[in-house]
Every structure is written in structure tokens, then in C-alpha cells.
C-alpha positions as CSV (number, residue, x, y, z in Angstrom):
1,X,77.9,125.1,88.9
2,X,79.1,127.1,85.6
3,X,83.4,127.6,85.2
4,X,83.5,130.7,83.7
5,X,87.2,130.9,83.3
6,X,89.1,127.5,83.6
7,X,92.2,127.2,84.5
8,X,95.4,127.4,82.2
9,X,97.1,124.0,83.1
10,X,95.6,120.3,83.3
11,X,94.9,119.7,87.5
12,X,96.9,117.1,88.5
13,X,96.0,115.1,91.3
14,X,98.1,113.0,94.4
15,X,96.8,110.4,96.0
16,X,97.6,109.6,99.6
17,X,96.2,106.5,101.6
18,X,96.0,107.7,105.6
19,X,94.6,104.7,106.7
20,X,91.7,103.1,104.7
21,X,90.3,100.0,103.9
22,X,90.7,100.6,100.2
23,X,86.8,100.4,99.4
24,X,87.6,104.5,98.6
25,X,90.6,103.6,96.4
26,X,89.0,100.9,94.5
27,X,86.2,104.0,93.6
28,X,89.3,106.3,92.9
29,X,90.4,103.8,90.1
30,X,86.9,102.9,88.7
31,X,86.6,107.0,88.0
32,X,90.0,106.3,85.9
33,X,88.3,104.1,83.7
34,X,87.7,105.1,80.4
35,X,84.0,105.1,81.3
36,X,84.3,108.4,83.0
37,X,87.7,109.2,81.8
38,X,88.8,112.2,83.7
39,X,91.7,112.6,81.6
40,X,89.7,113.9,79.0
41,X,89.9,117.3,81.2
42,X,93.1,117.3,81.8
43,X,92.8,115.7,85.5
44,X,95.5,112.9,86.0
45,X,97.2,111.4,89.2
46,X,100.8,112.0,89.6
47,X,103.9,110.4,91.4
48,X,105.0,113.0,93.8
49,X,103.6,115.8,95.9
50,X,105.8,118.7,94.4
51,X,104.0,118.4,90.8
52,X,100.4,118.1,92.4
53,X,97.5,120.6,92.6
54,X,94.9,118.6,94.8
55,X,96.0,116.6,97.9
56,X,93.4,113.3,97.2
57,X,93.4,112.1,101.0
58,X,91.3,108.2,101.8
59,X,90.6,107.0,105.1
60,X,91.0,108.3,108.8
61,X,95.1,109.2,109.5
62,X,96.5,106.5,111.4
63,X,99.1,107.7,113.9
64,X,101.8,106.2,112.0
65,X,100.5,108.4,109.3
66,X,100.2,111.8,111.1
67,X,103.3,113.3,110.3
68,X,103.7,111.6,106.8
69,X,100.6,113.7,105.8
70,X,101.4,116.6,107.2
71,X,105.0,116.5,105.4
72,X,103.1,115.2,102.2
73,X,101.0,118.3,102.5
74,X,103.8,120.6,103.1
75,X,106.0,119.5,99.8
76,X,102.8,120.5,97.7
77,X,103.6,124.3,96.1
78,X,100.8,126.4,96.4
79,X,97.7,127.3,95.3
80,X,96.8,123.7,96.4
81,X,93.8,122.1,97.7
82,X,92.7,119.0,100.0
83,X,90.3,116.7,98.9
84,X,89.2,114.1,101.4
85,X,87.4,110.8,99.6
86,X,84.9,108.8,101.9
87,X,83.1,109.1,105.2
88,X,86.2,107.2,107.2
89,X,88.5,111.0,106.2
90,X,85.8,113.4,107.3
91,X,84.8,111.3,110.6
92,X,86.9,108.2,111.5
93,X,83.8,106.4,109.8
94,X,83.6,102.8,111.0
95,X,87.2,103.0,112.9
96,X,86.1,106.1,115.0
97,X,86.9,104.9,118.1
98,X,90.2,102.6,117.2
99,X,92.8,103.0,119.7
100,X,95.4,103.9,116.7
101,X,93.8,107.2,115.2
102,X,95.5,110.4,115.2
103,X,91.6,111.7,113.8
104,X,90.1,112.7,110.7
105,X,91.7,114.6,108.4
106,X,91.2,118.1,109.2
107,X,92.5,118.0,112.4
108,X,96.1,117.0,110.8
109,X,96.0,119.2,107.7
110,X,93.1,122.2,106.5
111,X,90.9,120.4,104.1
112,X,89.1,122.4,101.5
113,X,86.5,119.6,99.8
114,X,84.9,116.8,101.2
115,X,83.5,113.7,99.2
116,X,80.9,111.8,101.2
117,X,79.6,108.3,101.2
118,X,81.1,104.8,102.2
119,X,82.7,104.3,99.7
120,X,81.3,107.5,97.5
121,X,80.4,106.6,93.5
122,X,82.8,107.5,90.9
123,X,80.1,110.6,89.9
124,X,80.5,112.3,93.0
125,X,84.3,112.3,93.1
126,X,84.1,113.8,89.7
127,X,81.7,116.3,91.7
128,X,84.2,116.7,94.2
129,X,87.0,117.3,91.4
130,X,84.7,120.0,89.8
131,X,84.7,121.6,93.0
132,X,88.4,121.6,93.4
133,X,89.1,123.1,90.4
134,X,86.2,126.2,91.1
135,X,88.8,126.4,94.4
136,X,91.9,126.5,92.8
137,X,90.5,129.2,90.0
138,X,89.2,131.1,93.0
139,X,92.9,131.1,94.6
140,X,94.4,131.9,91.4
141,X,92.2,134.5,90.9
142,X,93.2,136.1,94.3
143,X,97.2,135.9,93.7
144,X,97.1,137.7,90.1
């Protein structure tokens, strides 16, 4: 995929645990690393919700975590767009048919780009990131 236009701001990302067993989070901190340094295009995790462009969801959504992502989602200014990380966010996964899931994620929140695997490498997160950032230039593109 080419960017023809990037955007005019570094992409900052938050990261929100629904529910996982952390296999997708230790992969979220291995793309950190200076081996694929992601900061080297301006991409970097942030603190709060209100400064974030991407919405980096793990795991299924608990039902303790329902309405935490849904208020998580709805402090983020827009243009803004939902990442989900792993197999367990796009389908329950492995806890599918635990007793204590509100569901995958986008049946709590819209979800615009999906990383797949169990737990997915480091590369395709940067993939999915790539994608993210084709997103947000096509949103920002629309607004002007």
C-alpha cells in the first residue's frame, strides 16, 4: 500500500486491555523495541484517551469491561480509529463461550482494523498500524 500524503502529526496510539491473557500485549511491547522501533514514524502510546488517535483494543470485553470501553472510546476526539490486536478481540478466541463475555469488540464499540493471529507477530501490527494511518488520512481527507 503506497501513502501518498501522510499525515501532519505523529499517530499516537492508546492501549486498552478488555480482557486478555496478555500473549497480545507482550507482542504490543516486543513491536516497541528498538528492533522495529515504531517511533521512528512518529507512532507512540500515550497515557489517556483524549490525546489518542487509534483506540489499540486486546482481548474479548469482559462484562466488567463493557462500559469502560465504551466510555474509553467515547473520550477519544475524532477522527479516530479502533484497532483490535489478536483473534480473542475479533471472536472471543479461546474464551468464546465463557460465561463472563459481553462479546468481541465490535459489538461494544465500531472497529475499523483488525490484526489477526494468536497472538499476531510484531510485523503484522505494524501492518495493522500502516492501515490505521491510510484510515485516519482518508477521514481527514473527508473533513477538510
Amino acid at each position: 500500500m503506497k501513502l501518498t500524503r501522510s499525515l501532519n502529526r505523529s499517530l499516537w496510539v492508546f492501549h486498552f486491555n478488555s480482557g486478555s491473557c496478555n500473549g497480545c500485549d507482550i507482542e504490543i511491547v516486543a513491536t516497541l523495541t528498538p528492533r522495529y522501533d515504531p517511533e521512528r514514524f512518529g507512532v507512540k502510546l500515550v497515557g489517556s484517551p483524549r490525546h489518542a488517535d487509534v483506540l489499540l483494543v486486546t482481548g474479548p470485553v469482559t462484562n466488567q469491561m463493557a462500559d469502560r470501553l465504551r466510555r474509553v472510546y467515547a473520550q477519544m476526539p475524532g477522527p479516530k480509529v479502533v484497532m483490535v490486536v489478536g483473534t480473542c478481540g475479533q471472536s472471543g478466541g479461546v474464551f468464546s463461550t465463557s460465561y463472563n463475555l459481553a462479546g468481541p469488540v465490535d459489538q461494544i464499540i465500531p472497529v475499523d482494523v483488525y490484526v489477526p493471529g494468536c497472538a499476531p507477530r510484531p510485523e503484522a501490527i505494524i501492518q495493522g498500524v500502516v492501515t490505521a494511518i491510510a484510515k485516519l488520512e482518508r477521514l481527514e481527507g473527508g473533513a477538510k
